[in-house]
PyMOL Python script that loads the backbone (N, CA, C, O; Angstrom):
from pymol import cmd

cmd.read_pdbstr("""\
ATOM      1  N   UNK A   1     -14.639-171.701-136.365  1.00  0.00           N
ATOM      2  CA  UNK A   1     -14.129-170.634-135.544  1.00  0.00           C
ATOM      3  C   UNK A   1     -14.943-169.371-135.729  1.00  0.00           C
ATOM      4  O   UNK A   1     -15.417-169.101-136.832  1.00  0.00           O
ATOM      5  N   UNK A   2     -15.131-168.516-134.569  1.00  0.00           N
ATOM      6  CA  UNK A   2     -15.699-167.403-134.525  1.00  0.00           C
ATOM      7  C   UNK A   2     -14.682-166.051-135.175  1.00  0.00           C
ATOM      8  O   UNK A   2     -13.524-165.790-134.850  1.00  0.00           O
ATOM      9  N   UNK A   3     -15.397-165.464-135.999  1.00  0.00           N
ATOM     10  CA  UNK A   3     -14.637-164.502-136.365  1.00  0.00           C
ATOM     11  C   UNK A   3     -14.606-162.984-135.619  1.00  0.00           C
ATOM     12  O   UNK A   3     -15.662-162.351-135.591  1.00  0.00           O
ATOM     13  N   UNK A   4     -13.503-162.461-135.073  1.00  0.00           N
ATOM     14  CA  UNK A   4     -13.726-161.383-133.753  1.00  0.00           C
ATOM     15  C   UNK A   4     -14.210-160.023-134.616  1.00  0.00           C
ATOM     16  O   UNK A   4     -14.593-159.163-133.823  1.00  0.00           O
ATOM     17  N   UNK A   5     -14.284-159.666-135.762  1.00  0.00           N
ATOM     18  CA  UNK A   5     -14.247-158.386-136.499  1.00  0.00           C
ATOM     19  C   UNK A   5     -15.571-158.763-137.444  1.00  0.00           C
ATOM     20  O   UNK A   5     -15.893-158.073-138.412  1.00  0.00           O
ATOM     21  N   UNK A   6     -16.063-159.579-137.155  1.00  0.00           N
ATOM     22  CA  UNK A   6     -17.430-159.862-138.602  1.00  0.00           C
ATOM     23  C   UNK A   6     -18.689-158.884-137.696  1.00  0.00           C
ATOM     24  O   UNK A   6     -19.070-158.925-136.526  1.00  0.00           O
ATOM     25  N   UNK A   7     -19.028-158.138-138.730  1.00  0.00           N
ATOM     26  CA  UNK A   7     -20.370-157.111-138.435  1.00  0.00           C
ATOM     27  C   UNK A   7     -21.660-157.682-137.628  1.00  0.00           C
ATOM     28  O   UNK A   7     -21.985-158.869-137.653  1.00  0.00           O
ATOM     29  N   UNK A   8     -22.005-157.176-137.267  1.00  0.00           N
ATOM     30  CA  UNK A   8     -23.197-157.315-136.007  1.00  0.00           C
ATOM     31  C   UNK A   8     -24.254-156.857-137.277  1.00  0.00           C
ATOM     32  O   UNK A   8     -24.323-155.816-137.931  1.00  0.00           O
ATOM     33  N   UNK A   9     -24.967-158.004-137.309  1.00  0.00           N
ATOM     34  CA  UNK A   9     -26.440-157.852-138.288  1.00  0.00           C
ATOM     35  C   UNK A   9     -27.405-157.763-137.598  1.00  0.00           C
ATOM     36  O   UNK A   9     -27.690-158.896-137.210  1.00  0.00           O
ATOM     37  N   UNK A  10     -27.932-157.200-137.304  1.00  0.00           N
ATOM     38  CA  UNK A  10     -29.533-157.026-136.413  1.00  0.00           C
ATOM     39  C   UNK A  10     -30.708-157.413-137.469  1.00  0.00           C
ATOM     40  O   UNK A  10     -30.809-157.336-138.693  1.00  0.00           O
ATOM     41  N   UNK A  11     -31.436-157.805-136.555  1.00  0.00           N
ATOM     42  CA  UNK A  11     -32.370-158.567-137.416  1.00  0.00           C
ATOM     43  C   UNK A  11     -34.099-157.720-136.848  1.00  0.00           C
ATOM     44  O   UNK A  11     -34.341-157.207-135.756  1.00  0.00           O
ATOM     45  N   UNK A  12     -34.843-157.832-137.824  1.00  0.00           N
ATOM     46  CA  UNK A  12     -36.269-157.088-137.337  1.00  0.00           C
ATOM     47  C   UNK A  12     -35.890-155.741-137.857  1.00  0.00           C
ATOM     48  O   UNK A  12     -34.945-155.220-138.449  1.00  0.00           O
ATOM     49  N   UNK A  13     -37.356-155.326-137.240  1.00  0.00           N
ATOM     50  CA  UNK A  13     -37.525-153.919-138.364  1.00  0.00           C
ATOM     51  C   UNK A  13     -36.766-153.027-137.286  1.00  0.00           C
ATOM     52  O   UNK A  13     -36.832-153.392-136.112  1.00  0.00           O
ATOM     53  N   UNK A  14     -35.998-151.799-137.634  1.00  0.00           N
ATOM     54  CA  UNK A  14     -35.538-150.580-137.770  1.00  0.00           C
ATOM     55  C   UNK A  14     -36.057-150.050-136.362  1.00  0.00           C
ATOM     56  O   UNK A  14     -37.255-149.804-136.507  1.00  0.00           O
ATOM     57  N   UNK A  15     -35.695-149.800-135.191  1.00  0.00           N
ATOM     58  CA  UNK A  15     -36.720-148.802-134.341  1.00  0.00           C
ATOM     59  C   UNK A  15     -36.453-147.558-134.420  1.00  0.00           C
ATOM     60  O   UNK A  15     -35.283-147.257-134.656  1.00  0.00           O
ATOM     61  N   UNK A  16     -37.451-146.495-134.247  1.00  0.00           N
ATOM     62  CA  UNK A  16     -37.302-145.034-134.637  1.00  0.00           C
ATOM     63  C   UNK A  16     -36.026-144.794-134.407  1.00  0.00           C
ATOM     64  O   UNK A  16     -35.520-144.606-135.513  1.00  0.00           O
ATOM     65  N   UNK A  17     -35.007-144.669-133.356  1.00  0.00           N
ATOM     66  CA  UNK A  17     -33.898-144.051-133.281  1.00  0.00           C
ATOM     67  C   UNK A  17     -33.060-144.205-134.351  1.00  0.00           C
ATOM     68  O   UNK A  17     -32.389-143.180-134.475  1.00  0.00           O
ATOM     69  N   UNK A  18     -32.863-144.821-134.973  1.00  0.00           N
ATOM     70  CA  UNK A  18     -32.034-145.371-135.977  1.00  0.00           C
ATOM     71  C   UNK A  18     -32.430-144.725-137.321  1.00  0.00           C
ATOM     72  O   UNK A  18     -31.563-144.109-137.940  1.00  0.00           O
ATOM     73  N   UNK A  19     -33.681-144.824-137.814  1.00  0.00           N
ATOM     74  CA  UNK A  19     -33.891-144.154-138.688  1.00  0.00           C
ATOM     75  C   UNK A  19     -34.851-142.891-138.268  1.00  0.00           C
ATOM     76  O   UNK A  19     -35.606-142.950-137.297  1.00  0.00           O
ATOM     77  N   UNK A  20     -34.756-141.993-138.932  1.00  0.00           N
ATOM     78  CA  UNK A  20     -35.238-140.658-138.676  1.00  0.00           C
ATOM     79  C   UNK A  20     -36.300-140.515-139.969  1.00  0.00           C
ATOM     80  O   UNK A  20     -35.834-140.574-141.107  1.00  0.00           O
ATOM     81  N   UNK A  21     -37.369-140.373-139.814  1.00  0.00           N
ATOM     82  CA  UNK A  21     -38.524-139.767-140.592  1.00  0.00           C
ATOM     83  C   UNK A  21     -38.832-138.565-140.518  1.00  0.00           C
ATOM     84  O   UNK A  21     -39.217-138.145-139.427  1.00  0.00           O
ATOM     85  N   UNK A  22     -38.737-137.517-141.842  1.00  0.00           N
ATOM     86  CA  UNK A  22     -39.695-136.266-141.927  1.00  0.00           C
ATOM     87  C   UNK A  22     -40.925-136.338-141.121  1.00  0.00           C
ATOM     88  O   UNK A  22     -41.679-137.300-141.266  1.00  0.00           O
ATOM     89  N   UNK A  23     -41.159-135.499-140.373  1.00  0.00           N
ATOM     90  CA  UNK A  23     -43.242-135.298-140.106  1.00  0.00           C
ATOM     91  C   UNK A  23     -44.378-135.429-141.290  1.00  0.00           C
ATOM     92  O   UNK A  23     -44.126-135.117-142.454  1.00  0.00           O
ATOM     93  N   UNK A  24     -45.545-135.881-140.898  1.00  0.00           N
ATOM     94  CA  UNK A  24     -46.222-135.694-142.218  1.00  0.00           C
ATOM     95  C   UNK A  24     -46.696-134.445-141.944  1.00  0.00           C
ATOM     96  O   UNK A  24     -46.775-133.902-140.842  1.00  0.00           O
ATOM     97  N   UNK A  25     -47.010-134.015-143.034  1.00  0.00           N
ATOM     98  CA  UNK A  25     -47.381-132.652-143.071  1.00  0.00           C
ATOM     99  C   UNK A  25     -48.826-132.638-144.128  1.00  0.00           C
ATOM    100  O   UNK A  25     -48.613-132.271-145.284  1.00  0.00           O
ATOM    101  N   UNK A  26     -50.127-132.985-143.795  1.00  0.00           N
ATOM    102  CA  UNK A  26     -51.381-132.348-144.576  1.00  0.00           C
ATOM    103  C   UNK A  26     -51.083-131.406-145.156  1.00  0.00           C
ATOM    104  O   UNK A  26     -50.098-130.713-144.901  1.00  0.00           O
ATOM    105  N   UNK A  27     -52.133-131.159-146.310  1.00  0.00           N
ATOM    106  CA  UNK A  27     -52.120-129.821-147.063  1.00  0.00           C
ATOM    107  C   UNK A  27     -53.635-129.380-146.519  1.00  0.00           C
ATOM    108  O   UNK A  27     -54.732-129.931-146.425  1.00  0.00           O
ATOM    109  N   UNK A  28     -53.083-128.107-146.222  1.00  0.00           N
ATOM    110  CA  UNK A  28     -54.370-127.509-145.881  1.00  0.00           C
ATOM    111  C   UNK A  28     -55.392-126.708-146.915  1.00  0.00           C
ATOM    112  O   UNK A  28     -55.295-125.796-147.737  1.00  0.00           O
ATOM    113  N   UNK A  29     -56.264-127.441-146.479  1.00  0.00           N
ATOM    114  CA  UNK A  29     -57.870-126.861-147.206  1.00  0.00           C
ATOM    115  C   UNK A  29     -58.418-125.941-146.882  1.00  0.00           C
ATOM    116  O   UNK A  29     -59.258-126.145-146.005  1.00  0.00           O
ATOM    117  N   UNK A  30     -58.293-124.752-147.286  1.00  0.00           N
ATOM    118  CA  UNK A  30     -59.167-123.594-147.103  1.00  0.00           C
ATOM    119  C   UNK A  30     -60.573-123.730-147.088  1.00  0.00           C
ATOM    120  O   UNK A  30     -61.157-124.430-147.914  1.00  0.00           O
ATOM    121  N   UNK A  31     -61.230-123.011-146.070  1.00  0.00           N
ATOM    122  CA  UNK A  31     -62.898-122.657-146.193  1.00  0.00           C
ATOM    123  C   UNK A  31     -63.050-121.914-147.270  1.00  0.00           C
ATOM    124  O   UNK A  31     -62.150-121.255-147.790  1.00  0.00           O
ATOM    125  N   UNK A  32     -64.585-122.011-147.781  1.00  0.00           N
ATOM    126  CA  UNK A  32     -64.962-120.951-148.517  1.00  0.00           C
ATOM    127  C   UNK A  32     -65.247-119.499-147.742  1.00  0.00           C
ATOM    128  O   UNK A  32     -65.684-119.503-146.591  1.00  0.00           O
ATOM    129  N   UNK A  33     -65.026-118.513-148.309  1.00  0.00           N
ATOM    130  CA  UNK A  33     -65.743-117.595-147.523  1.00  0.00           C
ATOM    131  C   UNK A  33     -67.105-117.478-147.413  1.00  0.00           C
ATOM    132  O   UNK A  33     -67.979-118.068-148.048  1.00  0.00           O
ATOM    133  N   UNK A  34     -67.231-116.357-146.228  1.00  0.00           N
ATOM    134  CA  UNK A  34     -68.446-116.828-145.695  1.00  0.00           C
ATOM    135  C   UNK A  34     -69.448-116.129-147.118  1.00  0.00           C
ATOM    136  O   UNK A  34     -70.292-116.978-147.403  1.00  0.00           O
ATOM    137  N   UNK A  35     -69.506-115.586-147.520  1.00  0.00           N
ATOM    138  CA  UNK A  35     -70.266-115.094-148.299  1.00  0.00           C
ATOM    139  C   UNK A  35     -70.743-116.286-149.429  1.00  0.00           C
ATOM    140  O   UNK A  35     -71.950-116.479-149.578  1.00  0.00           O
ATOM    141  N   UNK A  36     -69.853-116.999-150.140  1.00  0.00           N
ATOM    142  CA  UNK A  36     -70.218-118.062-150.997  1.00  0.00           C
ATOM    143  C   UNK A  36     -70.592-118.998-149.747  1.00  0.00           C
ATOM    144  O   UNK A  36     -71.758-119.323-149.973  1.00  0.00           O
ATOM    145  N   UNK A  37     -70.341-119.370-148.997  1.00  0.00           N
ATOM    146  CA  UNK A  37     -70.931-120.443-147.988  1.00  0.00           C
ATOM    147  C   UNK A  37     -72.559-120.398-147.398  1.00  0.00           C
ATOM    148  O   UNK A  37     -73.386-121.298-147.245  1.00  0.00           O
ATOM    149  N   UNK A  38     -72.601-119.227-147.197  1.00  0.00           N
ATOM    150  CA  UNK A  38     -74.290-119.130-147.035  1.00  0.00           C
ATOM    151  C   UNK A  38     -74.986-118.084-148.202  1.00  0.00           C
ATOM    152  O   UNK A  38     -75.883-117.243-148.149  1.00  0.00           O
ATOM    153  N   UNK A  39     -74.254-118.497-149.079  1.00  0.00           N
ATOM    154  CA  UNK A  39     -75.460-117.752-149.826  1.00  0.00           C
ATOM    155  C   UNK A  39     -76.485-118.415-150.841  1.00  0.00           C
ATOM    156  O   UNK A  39     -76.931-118.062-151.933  1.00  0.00           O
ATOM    157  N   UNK A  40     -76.662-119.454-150.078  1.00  0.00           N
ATOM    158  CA  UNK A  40     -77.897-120.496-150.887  1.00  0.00           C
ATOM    159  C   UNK A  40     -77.868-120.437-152.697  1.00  0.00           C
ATOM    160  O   UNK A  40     -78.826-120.522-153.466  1.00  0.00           O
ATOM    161  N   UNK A  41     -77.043-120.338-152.873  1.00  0.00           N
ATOM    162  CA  UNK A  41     -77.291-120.802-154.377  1.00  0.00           C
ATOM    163  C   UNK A  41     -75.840-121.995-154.602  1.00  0.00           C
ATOM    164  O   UNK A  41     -74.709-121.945-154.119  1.00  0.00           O
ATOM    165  N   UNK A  42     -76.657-123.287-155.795  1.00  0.00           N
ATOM    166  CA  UNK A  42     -75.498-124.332-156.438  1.00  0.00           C
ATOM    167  C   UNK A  42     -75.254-124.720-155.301  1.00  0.00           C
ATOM    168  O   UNK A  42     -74.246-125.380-155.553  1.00  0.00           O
ATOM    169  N   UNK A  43     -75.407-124.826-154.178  1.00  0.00           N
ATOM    170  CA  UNK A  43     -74.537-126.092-153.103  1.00  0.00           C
ATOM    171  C   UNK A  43     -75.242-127.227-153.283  1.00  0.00           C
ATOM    172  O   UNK A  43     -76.275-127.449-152.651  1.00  0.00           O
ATOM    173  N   UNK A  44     -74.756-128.025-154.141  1.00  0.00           N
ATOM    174  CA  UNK A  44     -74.815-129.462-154.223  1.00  0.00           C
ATOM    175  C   UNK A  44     -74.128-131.011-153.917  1.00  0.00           C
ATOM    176  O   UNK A  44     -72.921-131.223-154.040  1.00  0.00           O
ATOM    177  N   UNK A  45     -74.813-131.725-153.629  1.00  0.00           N
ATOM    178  CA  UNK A  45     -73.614-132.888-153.251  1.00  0.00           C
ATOM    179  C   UNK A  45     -73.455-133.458-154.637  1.00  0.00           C
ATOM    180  O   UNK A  45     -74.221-133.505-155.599  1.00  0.00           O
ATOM    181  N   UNK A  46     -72.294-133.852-154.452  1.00  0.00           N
ATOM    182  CA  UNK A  46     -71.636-134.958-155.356  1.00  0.00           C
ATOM    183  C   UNK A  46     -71.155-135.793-154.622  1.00  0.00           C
ATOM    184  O   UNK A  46     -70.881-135.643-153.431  1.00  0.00           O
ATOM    185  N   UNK A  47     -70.918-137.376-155.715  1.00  0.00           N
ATOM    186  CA  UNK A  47     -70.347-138.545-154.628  1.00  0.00           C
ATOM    187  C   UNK A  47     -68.417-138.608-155.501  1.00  0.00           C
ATOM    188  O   UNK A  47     -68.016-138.687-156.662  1.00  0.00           O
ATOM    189  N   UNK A  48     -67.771-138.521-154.187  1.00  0.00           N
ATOM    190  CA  UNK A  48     -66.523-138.160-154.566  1.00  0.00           C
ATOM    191  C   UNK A  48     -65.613-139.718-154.312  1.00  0.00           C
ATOM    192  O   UNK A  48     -65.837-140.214-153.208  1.00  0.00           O
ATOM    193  N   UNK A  49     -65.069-140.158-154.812  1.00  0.00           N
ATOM    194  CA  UNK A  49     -63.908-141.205-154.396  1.00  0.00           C
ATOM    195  C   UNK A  49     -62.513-140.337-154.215  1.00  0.00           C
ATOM    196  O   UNK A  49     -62.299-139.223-154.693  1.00  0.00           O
ATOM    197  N   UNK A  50     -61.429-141.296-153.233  1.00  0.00           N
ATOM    198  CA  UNK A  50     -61.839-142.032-152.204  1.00  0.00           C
ATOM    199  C   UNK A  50     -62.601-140.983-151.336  1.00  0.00           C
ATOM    200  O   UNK A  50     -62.722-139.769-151.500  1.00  0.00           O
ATOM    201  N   UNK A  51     -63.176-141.981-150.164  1.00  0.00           N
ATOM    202  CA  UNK A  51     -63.628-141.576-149.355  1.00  0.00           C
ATOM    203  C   UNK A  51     -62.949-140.298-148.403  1.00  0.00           C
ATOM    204  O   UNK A  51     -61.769-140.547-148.155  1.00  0.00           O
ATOM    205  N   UNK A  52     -63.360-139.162-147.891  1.00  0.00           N
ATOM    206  CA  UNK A  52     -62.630-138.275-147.015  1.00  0.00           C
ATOM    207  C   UNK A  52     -63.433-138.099-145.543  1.00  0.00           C
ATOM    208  O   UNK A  52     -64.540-138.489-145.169  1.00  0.00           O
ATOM    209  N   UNK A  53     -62.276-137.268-144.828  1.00  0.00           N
ATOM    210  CA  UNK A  53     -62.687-136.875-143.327  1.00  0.00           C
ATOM    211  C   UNK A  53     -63.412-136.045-143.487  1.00  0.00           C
ATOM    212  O   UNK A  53     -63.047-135.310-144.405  1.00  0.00           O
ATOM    213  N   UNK A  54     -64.909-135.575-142.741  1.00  0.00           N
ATOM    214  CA  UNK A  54     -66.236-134.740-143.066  1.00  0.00           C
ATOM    215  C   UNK A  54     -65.352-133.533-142.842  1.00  0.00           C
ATOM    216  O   UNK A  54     -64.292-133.925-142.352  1.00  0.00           O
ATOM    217  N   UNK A  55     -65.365-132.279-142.998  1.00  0.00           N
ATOM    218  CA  UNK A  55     -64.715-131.133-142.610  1.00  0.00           C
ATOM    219  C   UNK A  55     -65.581-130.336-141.587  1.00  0.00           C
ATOM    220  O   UNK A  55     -65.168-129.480-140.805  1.00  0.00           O
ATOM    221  N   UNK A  56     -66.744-130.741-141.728  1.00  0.00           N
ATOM    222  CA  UNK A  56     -67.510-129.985-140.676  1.00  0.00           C
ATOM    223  C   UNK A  56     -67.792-130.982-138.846  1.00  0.00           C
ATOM    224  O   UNK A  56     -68.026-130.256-137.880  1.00  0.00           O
ATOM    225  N   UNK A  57     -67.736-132.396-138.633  1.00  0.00           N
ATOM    226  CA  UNK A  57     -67.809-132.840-137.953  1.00  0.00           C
ATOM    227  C   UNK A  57     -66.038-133.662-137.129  1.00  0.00           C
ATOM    228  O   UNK A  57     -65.637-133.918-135.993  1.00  0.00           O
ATOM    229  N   UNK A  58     -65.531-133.783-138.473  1.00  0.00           N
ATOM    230  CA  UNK A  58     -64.111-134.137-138.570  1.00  0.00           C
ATOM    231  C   UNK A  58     -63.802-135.815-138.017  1.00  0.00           C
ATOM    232  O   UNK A  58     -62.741-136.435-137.945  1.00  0.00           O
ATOM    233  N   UNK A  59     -65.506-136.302-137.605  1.00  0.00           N
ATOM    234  CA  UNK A  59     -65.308-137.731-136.962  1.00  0.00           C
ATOM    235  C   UNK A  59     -65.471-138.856-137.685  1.00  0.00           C
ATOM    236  O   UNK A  59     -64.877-139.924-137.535  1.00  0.00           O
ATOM    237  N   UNK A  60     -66.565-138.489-138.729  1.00  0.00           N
ATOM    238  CA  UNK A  60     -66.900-139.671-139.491  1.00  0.00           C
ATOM    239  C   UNK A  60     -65.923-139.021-140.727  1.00  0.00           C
ATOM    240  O   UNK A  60     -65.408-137.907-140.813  1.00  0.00           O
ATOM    241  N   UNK A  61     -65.883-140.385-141.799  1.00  0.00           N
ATOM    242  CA  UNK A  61     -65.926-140.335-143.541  1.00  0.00           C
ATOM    243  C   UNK A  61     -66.752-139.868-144.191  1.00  0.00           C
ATOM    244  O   UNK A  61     -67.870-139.824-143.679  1.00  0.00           O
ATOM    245  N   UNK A  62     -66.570-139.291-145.655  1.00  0.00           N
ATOM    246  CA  UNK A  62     -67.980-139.448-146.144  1.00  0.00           C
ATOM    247  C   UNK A  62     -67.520-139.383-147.655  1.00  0.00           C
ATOM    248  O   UNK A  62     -66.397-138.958-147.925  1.00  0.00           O
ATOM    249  N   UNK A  63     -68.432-139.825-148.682  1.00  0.00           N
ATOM    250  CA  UNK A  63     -68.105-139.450-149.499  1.00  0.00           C
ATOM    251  C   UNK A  63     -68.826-138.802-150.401  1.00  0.00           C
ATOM    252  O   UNK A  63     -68.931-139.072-151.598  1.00  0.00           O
ATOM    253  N   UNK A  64     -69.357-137.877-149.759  1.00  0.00           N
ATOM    254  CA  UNK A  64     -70.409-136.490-150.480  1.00  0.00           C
ATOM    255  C   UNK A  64     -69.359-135.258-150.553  1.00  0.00           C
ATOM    256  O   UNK A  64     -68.588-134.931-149.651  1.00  0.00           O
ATOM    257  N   UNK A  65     -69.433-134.927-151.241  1.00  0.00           N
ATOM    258  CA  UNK A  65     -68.776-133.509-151.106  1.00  0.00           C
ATOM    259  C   UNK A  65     -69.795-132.094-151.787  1.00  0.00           C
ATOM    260  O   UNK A  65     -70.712-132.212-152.600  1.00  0.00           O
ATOM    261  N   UNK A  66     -69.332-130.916-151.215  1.00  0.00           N
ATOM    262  CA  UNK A  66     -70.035-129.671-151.852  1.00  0.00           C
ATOM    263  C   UNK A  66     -69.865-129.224-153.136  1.00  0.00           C
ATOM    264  O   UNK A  66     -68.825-128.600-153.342  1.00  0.00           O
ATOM    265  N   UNK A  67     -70.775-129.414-154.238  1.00  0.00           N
ATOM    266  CA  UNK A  67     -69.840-128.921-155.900  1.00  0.00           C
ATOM    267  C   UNK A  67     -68.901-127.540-155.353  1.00  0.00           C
ATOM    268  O   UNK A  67     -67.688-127.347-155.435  1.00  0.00           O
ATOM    269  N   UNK A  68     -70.171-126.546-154.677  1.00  0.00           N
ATOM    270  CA  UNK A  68     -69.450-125.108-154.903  1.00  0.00           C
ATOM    271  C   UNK A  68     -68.362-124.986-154.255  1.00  0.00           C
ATOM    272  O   UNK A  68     -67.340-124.485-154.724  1.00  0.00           O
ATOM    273  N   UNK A  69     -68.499-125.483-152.996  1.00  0.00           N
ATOM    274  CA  UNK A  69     -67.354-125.291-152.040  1.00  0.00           C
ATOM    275  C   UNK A  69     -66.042-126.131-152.405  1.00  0.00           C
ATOM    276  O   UNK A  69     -64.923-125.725-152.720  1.00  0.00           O
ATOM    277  N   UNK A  70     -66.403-127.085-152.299  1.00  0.00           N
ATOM    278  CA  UNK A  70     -65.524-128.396-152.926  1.00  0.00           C
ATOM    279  C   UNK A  70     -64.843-129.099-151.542  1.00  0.00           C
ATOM    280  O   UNK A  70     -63.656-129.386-151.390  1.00  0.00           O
ATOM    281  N   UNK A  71     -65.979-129.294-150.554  1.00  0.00           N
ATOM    282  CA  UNK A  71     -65.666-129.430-148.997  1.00  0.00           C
ATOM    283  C   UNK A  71     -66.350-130.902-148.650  1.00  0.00           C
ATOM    284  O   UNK A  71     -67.580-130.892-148.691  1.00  0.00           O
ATOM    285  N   UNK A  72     -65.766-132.084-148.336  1.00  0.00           N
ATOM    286  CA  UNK A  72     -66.457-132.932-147.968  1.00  0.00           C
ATOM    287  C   UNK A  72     -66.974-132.791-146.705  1.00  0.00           C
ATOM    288  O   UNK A  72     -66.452-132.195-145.762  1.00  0.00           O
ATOM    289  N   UNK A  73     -68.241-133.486-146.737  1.00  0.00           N
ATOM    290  CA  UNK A  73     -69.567-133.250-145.629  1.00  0.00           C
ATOM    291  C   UNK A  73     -70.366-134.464-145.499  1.00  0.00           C
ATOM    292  O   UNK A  73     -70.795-135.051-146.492  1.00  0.00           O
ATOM    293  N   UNK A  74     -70.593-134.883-144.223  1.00  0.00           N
ATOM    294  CA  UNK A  74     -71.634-135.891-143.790  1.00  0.00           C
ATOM    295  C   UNK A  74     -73.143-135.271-144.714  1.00  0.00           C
ATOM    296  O   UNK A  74     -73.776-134.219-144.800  1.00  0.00           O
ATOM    297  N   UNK A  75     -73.194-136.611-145.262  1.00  0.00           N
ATOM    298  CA  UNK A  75     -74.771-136.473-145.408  1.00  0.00           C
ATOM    299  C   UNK A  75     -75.535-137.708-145.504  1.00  0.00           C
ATOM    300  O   UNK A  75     -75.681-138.255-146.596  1.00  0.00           O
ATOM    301  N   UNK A  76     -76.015-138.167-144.470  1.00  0.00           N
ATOM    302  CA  UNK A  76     -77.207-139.407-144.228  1.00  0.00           C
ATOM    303  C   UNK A  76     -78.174-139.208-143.224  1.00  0.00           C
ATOM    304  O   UNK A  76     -78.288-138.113-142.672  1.00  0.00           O
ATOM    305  N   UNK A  77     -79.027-140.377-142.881  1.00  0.00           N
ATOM    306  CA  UNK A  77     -80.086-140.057-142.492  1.00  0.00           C
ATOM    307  C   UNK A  77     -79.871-139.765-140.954  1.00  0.00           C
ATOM    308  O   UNK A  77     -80.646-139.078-140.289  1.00  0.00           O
ATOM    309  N   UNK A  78     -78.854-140.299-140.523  1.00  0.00           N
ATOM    310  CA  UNK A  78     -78.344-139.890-138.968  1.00  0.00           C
ATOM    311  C   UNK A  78     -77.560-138.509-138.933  1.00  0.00           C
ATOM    312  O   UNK A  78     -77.374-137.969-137.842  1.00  0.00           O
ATOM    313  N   UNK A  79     -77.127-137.964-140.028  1.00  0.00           N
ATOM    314  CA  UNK A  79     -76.063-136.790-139.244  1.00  0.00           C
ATOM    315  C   UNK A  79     -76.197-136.267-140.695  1.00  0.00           C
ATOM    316  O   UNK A  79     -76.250-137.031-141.658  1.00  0.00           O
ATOM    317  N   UNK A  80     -76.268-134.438-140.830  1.00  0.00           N
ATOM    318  CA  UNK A  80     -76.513-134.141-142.199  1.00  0.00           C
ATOM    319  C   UNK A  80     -75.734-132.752-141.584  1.00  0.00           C
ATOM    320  O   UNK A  80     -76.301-131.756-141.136  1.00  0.00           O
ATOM    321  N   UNK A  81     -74.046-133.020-141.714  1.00  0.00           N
ATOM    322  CA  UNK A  81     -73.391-131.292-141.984  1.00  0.00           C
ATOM    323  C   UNK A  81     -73.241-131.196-143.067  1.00  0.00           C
ATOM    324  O   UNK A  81     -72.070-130.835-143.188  1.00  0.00           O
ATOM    325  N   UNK A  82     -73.722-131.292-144.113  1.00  0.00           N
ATOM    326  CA  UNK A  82     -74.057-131.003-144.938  1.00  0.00           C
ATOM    327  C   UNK A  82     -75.122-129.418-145.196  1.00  0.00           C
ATOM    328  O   UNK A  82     -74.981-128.290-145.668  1.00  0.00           O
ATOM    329  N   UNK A  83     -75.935-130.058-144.694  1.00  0.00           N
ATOM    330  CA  UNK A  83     -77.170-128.322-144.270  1.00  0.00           C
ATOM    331  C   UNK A  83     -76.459-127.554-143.145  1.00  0.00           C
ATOM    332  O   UNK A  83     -76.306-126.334-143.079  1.00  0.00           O
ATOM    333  N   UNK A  84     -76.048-128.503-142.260  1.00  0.00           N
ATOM    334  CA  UNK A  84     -75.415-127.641-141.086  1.00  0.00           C
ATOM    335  C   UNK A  84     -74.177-126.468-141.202  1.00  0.00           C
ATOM    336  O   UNK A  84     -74.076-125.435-140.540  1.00  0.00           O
ATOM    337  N   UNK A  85     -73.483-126.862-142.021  1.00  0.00           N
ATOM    338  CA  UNK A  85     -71.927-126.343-142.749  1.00  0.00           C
ATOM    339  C   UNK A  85     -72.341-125.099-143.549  1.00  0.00           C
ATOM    340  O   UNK A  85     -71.595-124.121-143.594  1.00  0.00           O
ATOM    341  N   UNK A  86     -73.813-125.134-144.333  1.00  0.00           N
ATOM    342  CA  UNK A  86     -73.751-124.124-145.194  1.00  0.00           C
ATOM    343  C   UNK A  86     -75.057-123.136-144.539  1.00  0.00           C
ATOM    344  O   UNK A  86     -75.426-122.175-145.215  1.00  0.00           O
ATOM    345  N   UNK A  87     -75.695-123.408-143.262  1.00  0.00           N
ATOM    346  CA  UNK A  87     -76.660-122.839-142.031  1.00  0.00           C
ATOM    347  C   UNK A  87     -76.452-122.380-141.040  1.00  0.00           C
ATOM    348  O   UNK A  87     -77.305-121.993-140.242  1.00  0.00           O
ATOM    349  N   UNK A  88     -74.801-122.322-140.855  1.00  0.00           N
ATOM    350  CA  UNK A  88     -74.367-122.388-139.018  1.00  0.00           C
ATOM    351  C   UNK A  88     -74.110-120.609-139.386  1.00  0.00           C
ATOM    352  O   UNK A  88     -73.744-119.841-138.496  1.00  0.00           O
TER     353      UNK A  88
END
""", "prot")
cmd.dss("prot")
cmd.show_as("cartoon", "prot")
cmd.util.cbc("prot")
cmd.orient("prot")
């Protein structure tokens, strides 16, 4: 026999309405100012893990970053914001 009062179990994952998620929210990374940014001294790459979003192109990965600035930046033989970031 069917029972008239037994709970309705849904099966599969959750769709948004039902459960409600916070937004993600990034932490934002400040620029250097412009003064430490072009003033040609110590900007060096380092190789950083994990990998990050370039800050100056924002399309590719990379995993170079600026010692001074502390800004990840494309740097290979196709695309170098790297010079560009600390020249513009």
């Amino acid at each position: 026999m069917l029972q008239q009062n037994a709970p309705l179990r849904r099966r599969g994952r959750p769709s948004d309405a039902e459960v409600e998620q916070p937004p993600r929210k990034r932490p934002v990374v400040p620029r250097p100012i412009d003064d430490v940014r072009f003033d040609g001294f110590s900007h060096w790459p380092e190789h950083i893990e994990p990998k990050q979003r370039c800050r100056n192109c924002i399309k590719s990965y990379t995993r170079i970053s600026c010692m001074k600035c502390n800004m990840p930046l494309c740097l290979s033989k196709e695309k170098n914001c790297f010079i560009k970031f600390h020249n513009q």
